[in-house]
N, C-alpha and C positions, 0 to 999 in steps of 0.2 A: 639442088632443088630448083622447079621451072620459076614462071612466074605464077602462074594458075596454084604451084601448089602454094606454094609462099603466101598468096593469097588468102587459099583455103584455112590456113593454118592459125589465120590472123585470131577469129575468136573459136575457142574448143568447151562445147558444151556436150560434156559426155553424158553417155547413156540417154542421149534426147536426140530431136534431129528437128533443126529450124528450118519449117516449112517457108517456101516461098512460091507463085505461080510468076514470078517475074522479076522479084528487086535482088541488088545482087546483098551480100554478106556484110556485117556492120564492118567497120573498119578499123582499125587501132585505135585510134584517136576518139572513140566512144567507150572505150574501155573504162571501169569504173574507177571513181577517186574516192579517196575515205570524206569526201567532205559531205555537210548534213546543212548547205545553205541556200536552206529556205526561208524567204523573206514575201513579208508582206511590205511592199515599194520597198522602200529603203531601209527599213528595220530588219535585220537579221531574227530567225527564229533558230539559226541552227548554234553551230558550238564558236562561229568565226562572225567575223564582223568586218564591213568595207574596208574599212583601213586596211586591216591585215588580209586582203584576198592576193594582192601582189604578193606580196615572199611566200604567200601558200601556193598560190597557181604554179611557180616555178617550182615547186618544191614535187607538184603532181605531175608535172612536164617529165619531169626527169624518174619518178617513180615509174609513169606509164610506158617513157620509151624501156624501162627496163622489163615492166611485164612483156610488151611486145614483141623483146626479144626470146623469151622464153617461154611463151606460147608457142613459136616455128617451131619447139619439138613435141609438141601433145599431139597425140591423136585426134582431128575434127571426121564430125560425121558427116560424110558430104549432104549436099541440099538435096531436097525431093520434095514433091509434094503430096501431103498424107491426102486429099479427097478427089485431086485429081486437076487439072489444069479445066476442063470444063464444067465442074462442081460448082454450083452457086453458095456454098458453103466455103468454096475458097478467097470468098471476096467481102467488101461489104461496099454499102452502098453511100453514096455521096448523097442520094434524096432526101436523105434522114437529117432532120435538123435536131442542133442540142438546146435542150432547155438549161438556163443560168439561173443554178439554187443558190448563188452566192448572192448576196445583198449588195447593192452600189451605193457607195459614201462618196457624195459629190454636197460642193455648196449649198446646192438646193434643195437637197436630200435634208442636209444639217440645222441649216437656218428654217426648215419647217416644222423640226423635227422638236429646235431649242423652244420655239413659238406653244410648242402644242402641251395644252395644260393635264393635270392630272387628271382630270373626271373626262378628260379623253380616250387615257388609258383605259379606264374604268369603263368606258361604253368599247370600246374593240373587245376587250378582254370577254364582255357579255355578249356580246355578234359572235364571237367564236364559238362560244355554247350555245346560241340560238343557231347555230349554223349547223352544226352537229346535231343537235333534235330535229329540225328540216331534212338532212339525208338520212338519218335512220328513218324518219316518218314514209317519207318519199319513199324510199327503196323498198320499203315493208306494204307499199299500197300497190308497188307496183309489180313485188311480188306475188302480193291476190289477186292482183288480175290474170298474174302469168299462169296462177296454178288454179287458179279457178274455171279459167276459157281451157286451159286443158283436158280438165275432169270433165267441163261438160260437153267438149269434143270427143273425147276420147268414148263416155259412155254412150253418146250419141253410134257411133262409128260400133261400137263389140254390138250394142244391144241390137242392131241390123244384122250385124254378122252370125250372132248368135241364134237368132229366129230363122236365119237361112239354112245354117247348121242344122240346126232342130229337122227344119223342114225336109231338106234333103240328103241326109246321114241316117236318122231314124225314121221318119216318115217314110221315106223314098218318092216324094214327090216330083222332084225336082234330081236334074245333074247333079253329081257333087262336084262340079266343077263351080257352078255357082254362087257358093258361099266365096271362095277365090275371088270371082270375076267382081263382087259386089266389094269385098274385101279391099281387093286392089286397084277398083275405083275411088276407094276412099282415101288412101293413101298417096294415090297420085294427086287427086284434087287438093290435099292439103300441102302436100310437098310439092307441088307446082307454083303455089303463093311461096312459101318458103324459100325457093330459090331464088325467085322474080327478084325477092324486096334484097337480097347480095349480089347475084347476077348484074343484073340493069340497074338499081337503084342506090345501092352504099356497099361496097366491097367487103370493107373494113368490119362490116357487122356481122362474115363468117366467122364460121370457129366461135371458141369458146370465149379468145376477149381476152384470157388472162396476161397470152404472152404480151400481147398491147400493152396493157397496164402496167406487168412488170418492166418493160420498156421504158413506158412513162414515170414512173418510178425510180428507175434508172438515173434519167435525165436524157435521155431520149423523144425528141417532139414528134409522134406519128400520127400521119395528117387523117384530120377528120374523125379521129378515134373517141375524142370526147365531148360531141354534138347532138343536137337533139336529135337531128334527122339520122342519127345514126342508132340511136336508142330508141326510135321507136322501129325501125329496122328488125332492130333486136328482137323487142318483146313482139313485134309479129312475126317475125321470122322461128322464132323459139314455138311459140307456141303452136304453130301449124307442123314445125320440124316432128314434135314427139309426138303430138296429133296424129300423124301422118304415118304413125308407126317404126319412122329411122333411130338406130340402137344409137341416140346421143339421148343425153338430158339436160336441165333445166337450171341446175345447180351452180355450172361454170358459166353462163352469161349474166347470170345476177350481182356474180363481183364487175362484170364488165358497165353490168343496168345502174349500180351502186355507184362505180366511177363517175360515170357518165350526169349523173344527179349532185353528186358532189361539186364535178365541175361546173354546172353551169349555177347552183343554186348559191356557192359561196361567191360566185363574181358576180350577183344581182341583178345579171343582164340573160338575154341572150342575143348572139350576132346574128343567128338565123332568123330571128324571127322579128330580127329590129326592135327590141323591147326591151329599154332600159329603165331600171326602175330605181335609178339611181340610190343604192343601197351598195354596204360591204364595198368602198372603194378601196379600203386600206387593203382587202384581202386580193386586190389587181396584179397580182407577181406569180412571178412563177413558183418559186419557194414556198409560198403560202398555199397556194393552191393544190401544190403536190403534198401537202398535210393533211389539208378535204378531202384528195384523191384519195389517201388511204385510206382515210375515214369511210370513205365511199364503200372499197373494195370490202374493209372487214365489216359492213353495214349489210352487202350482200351475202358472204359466207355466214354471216350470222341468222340472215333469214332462209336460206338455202337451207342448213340443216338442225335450227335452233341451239348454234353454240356461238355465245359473244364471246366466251374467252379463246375460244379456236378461232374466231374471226380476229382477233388481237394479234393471236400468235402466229395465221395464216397471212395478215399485212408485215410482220417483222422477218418471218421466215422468206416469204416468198417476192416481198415489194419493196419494203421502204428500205432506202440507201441512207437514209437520217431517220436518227430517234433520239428523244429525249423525253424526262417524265411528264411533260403533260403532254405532249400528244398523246405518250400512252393512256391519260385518261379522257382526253378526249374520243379516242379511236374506241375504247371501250363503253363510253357514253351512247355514243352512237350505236353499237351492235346491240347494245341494251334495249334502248329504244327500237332498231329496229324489230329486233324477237317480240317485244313484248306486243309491238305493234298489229303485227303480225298474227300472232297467238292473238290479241283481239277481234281483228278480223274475222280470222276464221274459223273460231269459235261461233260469234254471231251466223257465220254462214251456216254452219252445220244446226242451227238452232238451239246452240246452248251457250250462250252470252258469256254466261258466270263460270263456264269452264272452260280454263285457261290450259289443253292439252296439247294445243298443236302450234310448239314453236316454232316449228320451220316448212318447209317444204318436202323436206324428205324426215320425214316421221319414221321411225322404224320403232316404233312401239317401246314399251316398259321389259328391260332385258334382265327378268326374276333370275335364269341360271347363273349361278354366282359359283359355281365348284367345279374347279378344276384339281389333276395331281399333278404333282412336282415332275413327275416324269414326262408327262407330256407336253412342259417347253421345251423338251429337244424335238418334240415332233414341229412343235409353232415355229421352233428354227427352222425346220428343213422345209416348212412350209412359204417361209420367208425366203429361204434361197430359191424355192420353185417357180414365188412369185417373182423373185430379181430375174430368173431367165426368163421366164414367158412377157413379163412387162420388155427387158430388151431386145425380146424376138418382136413383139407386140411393136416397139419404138422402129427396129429396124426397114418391119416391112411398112410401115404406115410411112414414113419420110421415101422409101423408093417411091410410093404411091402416090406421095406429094409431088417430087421430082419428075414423076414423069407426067402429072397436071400441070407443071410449071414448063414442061417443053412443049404438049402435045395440046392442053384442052385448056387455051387461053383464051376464046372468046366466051362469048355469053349464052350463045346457044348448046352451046357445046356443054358447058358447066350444068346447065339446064338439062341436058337429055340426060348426062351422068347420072344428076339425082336420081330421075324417073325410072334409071338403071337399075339403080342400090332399091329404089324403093318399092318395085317389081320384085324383084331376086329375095328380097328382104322376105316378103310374102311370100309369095313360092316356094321358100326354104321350108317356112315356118308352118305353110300350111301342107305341105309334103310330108314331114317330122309327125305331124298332130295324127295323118291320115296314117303311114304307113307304121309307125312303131307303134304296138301295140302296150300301152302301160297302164292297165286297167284298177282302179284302186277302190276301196270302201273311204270315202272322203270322212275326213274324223277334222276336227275345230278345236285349236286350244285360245284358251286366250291369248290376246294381242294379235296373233292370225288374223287377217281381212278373210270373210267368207268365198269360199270356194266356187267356182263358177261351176254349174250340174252340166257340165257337156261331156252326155253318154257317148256319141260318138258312135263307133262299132263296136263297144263295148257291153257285156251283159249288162242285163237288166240290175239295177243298184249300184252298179258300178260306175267311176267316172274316168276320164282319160286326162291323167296326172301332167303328160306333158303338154296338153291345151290349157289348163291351169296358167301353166308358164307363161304360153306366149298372149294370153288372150286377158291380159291383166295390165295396168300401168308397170311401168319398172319399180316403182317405191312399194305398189301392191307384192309386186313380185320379189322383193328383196325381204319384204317384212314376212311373209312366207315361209321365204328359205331361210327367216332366223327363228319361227317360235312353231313353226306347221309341227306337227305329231311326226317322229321317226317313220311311220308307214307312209307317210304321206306322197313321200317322191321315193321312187326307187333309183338307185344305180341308171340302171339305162336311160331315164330321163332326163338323169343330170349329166351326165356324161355328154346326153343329143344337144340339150340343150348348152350345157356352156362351148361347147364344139360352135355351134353355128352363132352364140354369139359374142365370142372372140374374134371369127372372123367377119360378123358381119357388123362391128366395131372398128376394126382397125380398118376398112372399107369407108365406113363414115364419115371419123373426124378427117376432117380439111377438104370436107365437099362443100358446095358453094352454097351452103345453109348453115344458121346460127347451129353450135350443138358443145352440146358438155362432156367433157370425158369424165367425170366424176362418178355419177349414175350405172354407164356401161361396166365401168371396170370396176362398180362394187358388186355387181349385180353378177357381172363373170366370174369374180372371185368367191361370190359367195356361193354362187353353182359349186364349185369344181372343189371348194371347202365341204360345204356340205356332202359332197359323193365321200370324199376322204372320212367323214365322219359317220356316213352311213356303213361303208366298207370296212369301217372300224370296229365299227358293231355288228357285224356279221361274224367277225374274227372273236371279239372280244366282249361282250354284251354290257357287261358290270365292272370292265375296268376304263372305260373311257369314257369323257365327258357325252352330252350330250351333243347330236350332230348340228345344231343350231348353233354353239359354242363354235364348231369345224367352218361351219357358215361364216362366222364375224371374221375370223382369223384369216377364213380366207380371201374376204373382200379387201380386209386391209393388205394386204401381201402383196395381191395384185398389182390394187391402185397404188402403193408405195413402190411395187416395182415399175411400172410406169410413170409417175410422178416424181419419184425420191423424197418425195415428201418424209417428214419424220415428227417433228416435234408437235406441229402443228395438226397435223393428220390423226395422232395420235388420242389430244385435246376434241378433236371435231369428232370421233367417234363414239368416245369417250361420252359427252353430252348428248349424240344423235341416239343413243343407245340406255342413255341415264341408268349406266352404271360403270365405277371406278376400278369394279374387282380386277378387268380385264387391262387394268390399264399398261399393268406390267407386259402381258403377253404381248397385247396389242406394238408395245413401242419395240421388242427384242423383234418381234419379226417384222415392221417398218424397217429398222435399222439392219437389219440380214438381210431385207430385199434390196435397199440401195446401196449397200457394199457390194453385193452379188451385182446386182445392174449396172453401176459405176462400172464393173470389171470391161463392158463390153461398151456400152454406149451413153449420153448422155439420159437425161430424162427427157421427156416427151414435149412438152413446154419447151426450155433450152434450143431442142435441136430444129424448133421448128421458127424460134428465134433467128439463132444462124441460116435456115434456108432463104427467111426474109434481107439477107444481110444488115441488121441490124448490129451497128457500133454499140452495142450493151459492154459493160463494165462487168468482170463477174468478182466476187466478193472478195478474190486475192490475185494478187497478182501474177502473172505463170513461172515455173518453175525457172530458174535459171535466168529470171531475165534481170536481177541482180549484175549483169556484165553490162548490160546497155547502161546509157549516160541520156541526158538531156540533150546536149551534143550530138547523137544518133539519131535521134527522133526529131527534133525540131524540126517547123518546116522555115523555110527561108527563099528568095526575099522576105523582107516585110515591109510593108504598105503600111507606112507614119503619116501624118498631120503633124501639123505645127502647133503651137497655140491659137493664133490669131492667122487660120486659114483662109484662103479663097472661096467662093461659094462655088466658083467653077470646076475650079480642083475639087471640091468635095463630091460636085456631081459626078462628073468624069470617072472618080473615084470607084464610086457609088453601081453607077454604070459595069465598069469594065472587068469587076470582080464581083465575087461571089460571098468574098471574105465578112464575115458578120461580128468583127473587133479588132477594130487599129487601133494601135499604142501613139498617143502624144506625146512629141520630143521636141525639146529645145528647138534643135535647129537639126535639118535633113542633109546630111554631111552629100556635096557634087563630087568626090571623089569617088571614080569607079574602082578602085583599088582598097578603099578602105573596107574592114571587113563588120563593122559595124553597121546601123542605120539610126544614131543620133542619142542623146543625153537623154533617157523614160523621164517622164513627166506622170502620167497616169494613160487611163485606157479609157474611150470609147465605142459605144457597138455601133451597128448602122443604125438600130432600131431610134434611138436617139438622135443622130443627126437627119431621119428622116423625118424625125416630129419638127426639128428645130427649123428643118426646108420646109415645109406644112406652113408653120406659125413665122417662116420667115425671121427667123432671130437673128439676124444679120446687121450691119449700118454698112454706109458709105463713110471710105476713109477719107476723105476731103471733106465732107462735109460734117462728122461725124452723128450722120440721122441714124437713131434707132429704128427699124421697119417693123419689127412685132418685137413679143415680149412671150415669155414661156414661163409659167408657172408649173411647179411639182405634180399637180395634180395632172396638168393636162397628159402625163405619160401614161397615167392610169387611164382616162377614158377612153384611148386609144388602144391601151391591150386587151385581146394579144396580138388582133389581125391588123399590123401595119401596113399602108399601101404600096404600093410597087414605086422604086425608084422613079419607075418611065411615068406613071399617071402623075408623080409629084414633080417628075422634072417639068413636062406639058405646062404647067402654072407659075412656074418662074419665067418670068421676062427676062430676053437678053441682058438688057444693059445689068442685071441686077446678078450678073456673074461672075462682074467683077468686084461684088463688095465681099467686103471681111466678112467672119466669123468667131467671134471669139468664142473658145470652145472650155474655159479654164472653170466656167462654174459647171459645167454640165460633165466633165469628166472624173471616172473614178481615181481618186488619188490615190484610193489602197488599197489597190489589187493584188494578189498575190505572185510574186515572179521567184525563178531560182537563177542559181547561175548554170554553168555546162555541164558542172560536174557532176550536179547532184544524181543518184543511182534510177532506173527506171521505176521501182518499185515503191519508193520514195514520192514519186510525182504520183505514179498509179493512188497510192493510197490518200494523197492528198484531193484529188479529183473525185474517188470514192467516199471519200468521206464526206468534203466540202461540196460536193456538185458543183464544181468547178467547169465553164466554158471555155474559156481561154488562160494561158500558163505562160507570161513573158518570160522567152530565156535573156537572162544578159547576163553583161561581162565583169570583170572585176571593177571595172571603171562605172558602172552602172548605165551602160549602153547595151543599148537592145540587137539581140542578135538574130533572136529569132522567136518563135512559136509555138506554145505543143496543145495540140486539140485533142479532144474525145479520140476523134480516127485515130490521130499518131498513137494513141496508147490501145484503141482497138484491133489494132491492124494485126499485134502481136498476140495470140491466143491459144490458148492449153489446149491439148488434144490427149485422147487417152484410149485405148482400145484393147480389149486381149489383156489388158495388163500392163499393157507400153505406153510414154506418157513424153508428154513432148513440145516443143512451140512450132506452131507456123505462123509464119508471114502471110497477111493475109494480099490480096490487089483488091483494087479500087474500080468499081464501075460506080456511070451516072454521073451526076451535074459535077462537073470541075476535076476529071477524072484527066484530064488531059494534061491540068496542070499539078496533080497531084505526082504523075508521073515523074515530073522533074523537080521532085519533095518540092512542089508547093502546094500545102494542105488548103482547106477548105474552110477556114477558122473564121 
């Protein structure tokens, strides 16, 4: 055997193939040990305890060189790369900073904590519930505005179009190019703001926002995501988006609008606007914060389609990495408040105060048909598996579509003319459809139906043109339609035109450089293309199948469940959007048939557009097979210690010349270059910390022993989250004061959690997913630190699945500290 193969042989992970764009194959010596020790400092949580790590370690020494020898005969599957060496999905990105959900237990944390009396608890404990009523309120106000400036744009814009129609379709006074021209004046003037305020102005406020959030949720810090100037980005950018006629909606930036209020409303400040109103200091962390964020997200889902328990179950499904029971009733506080909020509002608008019918934004009326037969959930199945392909046909070509904005049309002008593209074409399509297919119908009104728009068109006298109906209506108009309109209402060939052009001029849409929701598009396509299926039904069958409205729901959800995967929560949100339970069964068998059929080929839509951003996300298990790797394999190493009682010049220097955002305190920093250690753990500090302590000068002179400042607990809080830059804080230290101490022993965490080498990868993975864990000290059995393991090290390694086949890849690293990552030293 050569060397290469001997090599290759070392780990055999059958039926997979561990992707890499550049690192080579773990090594023996990361192969796993039975051991489960994981410790918080120095207390063992697993089955062994310090004393006994020496006769255990020998004992794994000699187990492992035994596997090693025994692995040369397995079959390994050689390296490759499953998306391609150019793929920005084969990478992730070093710009992504981690958020720390774990809590720091230092001195001064303790000693503030012993001090603070009971009717303290008792006032945070009531700020958390005042905080909660603040973003359901907020989000639900700022909902009415969204869907209010829409309605009266949007009527504004048809009710022009329509008198042009009128004019010159049946008049003949006029071109009928003119309704057109008037048409797609309006839509560019709206979608030309729309792009501006993403384009030029906040990036981060395209798209629909969710993947952000989930990110954020994660424990992922993505910049600028939850700012004011980014929300109101938003809500202007949304509102001109669908104004403006582009196949997005309204519904997915509202959880982004909701975050966004969350975050800035539980920190009592904001940094933008230099306004602090010195409130909710205790609520200053990141952990806490990402509580609110949830609150936020299920605050917006719940105003989007008036469902708080779907907004619940849409923050646990799709967001939060930590739960426990009272955030669950906080998070549902919140969506309560918001609906109900909301439903106040816009009641008053409509001018009937005392009628509380409109909880959310996407209304889709009171759903009487309550009867179905037992035989036709095989049909909601096969409807489910239609929608798993067309949702990952739908996934497939949207991410090329991305990919190739992400090489070709990266300035701003460029993003800019796209729009103008899509929102041209968009029209054009839709006014070509109206003019040339001829679907002439006796317009008939059932309850919950929004009245029909009279555009005769070139149709006889009484008659109206069924597929102008479609396009010339809002999409919530148009979705409540295709669930309660009378069977004659749309024929076959209308729905058929219609969900054809707006499938494709959906998948077109999302990820242009305007806010926009995939919710909306892909109920509203599913419900088309349900609806034919149900009209088709009854052409065949008259009195043995449901009604085609019935065909409608089942197939909106199919759709957006085969693009989303959504399941649980999707299921819950239609379920109320609809206020009725009958369906609940059908509803979730064909949710869960579309995302088993969509898994087969691709991720979900969300996910995949996560990886294009190379975003270190966590996903909720660990990948298949990576049970072989160790702690050992993945740490990164050197490591960058402090001592107790450091230098201040050493700390700058430090500070300065990495990137690293948590160095461990040790004893003493062993001068031997041979030793494979770096010193006795003490506990950890981040930089964020010793940049406050350089700030407030918490240093003395060791000859003299003058204290120079003093730092109290609170002050970490008014400083988060935006700490200043090394350089502007080095600038205000004086030379000579580089050389005094630091004693670092109150301000570091004493009880961090660390493992030793052995511990399995999946073992840490779930410790980090659970805990929202930043940094992971590995050390030795002597309780010497060896090394590191961040976000990225357990990101890098990632499940892939396609066709059926399922697998890990190795991801590579671009962006800040990508240089020294190369030669495993991580970015921690």
């Amino acid at each position: 055997m050569s060397d290469d193969d001997e090599k290759a042989s070392l780990i055999s992970i059958p039926k997979t193939e561990l992707v890499s764009p550049g690192f080579s194959q773990p090594t023996a010596s990361a192969l796993r040990s039975d051991s489960s020790g994981i410790q918080r400092n120095n207390t063992s949580y697993g089955a062994t305890t310090t004393n006994d790590l020496g006769t255990i370690n020998s004992k794994f020494k000699k187990r492992i060189g035994q596997r090693c020898k025994s692995t040369k005969h397995v079959h390994s599957v050689p390296l490759t790369t499953h998306h391609g060496p150019n793929d920005p999905r084969s990478f992730i990105s070093g710009d992504y900073e981690s958020l720390n959900y774990d809590t720091i237990e230092n001195d001064l944390v303790l000693q503030k904590e012993a001090k603070r009396e009971y009717q303290r608890f008792s006032s945070v404990s009531f700020n958390r519930w005042f905080v909660c009523f603040l973003i359901g309120t907020l989000t639900a106000c700022i909902a009415s505005i969204v869907t209010i400036g829409i309605e009266r744009l949007t009527e504004i814009k048809l009710d022009v179009v329509r008198t042009y129609m009128l004019k010159c379709l049946n008049k003949n006074v006029c071109s009928v190019l003119m309704p057109w021209v008037v048409w797609v004046g309006f839509n560019i003037m709206f979608c030309l703001v729309a792009t501006v305020t993403v384009a030029f102005i906040e990036p981060v406020a395209g798209g629909s926002g969710i993947p952000e959030i989930k990110c954020y949720l994660n424990g992922v810090k993505i910049p600028r995501v939850v700012r004011i100037k980014t929300l109101l980005c938003k809500v202007t950018g949304i509102i001109a988006a669908v104004s403006g006629g582009l196949a997005c909606g309204k519904e997915g930036p509202m959880v982004h609008s909701g975050a966004v209020v969350a975050a800035g409303v539980s920190q009592g400040r904001s940094t933008t606007l230099a306004c602090d109103c010195k409130m909710f200091k205790d609520f200053r962390c990141d952990h806490v914060k990402r509580d609110f964020i949830a609150c936020g997200a299920a605050a917006g889902v719940s105003a989007a389609f008036g469902a708080p328990i779907g907004g619940v179950l849409f923050a646990l499904e799709e967001g939060a990495s930590f739960w426990n029971q009272s955030l669950t009733w906080r998070i549902f506080f919140s969506s309560l408040v918001s609906s109900f909020t909301l439903n106040t509002i816009l009641s008053a608008y409509k001018g009937s105060p005392g009628d509380l019918s409109n909880p959310g934004l996407a209304n889709f009326g009171l759903f009487e048909i309550s009867n179905y037969e037992w035989f036709e959930l095989l049909i909601f199945i096969l409807m489910g598996a239609f929608g798993g392909v067309v949702g990952a046909l739908f996934n497939e070509v949207n991410i090329q579509l991305s990919l190739f904005r992400l090489r070709h049309i990266t300035r701003g002008y460029a993003k800019v003319l796209e729009v103008l593209v899509v929102a041209v074409t968009t029209t054009a399509v839709g006014f070509c459809a109206m003019y040339f297919v001829e679907d002439c119908i006796y317009a008939q009104i059932r309850d919950n139906a929004t009245e029909l728009y009279n555009l005769q068109m070139q149709c006889d006298s009484g008659k109206y043109n069924s597929l102008a109906t479609l396009f010339l209506q809002s999409p919530e108009q148009t979705v409540k339609n295709l669930l309660h309109a009378p069977i004659d209402n749309f024929s076959w060939k209308s729905l058929l035109t219609f969900s054809m052009i707006y499938y494709c001029m959906s998948v077109w849409t999302y990820g242009l450089a305007v806010p926009s929701g995939l919710f909306m598009p892909s109920l509203l396509t599913g419900a088309a293309y349900g609806r034919l299926l149900g009209v088709c039904l009854h052409m065949i069958a008259p009195t043995k199948v449901s009604d085609p409205g019935v065909y409608a729901l089942i197939g909106a959800a199919s759709f957006l469940g085969g693009v989303t995967r959504m399941t649980i929560s999707l299921t819950v949100i239609l379920m109320e959007a609809t206020r009725n339970i009958t369906f609940g069964l059908p509803i979730m068998i064909t949710l869960v048939t579309a995302r088993f059929v969509g898994n087969y080929f691709n991720e979900g839509l969300y996910d995949e557009h996560i990886n294009l951003k190379q975003v270190p996300m966590l996903p909720w298990d660990p990948p298949v097979k990576s049970f072989r790797l160790t702690a050992g394999n993945i740490k990164s190493t050197p490591v960058k210690c402090f001592v107790a009682i450091e230098s201040v010049g050493k700390i700058v220097e430090m500070l300065k010349d990495t990137t690293h955002n948590g160095f461990p305190v040790v004893y003493q920093v062993p001068v031997d270059p041979d030793v494979t250690h770096f010193g006795q753990f003490m506990g950890l500090i981040t930089r964020d910390q010793l940049i406050l302590l350089l700030m407030k000068k918490a240093y003395f002179d060791e000859d003299t022993m003058h204290q120079y400042g003093d730092v109290a607990a609170d002050d970490f809080r008014d400083v988060y989250p935006r700490y200043p830059d090394i350089g502007k804080v080095a600038e205000d230290i004086p030379e000579a004061h580089l050389r005094m101490k630091m004693d670092l022993r109150q301000f570091i965490n004493l009880s961090p959690y660390t493992c030793n080498e052995s511990v399995s990868f999946s073992r840490i993975f779930n410790l980090f997913r659970s805990m929202g864990l930043r940094h992971l000290v590995i050390v030795n059995e002597d309780n010497k630190a060896v090394g590191m393991v961040t976000r990225k090290d357990l990101a890098k390694f990632r499940k892939w699945r396609k066709q059926g086949s399922s697998g890990v890849q190795q991801l590579g690293y671009v962006g800040l500290g990508a240089e020294n990552y190369a030669d495993d030293c991580c970015n921690y």
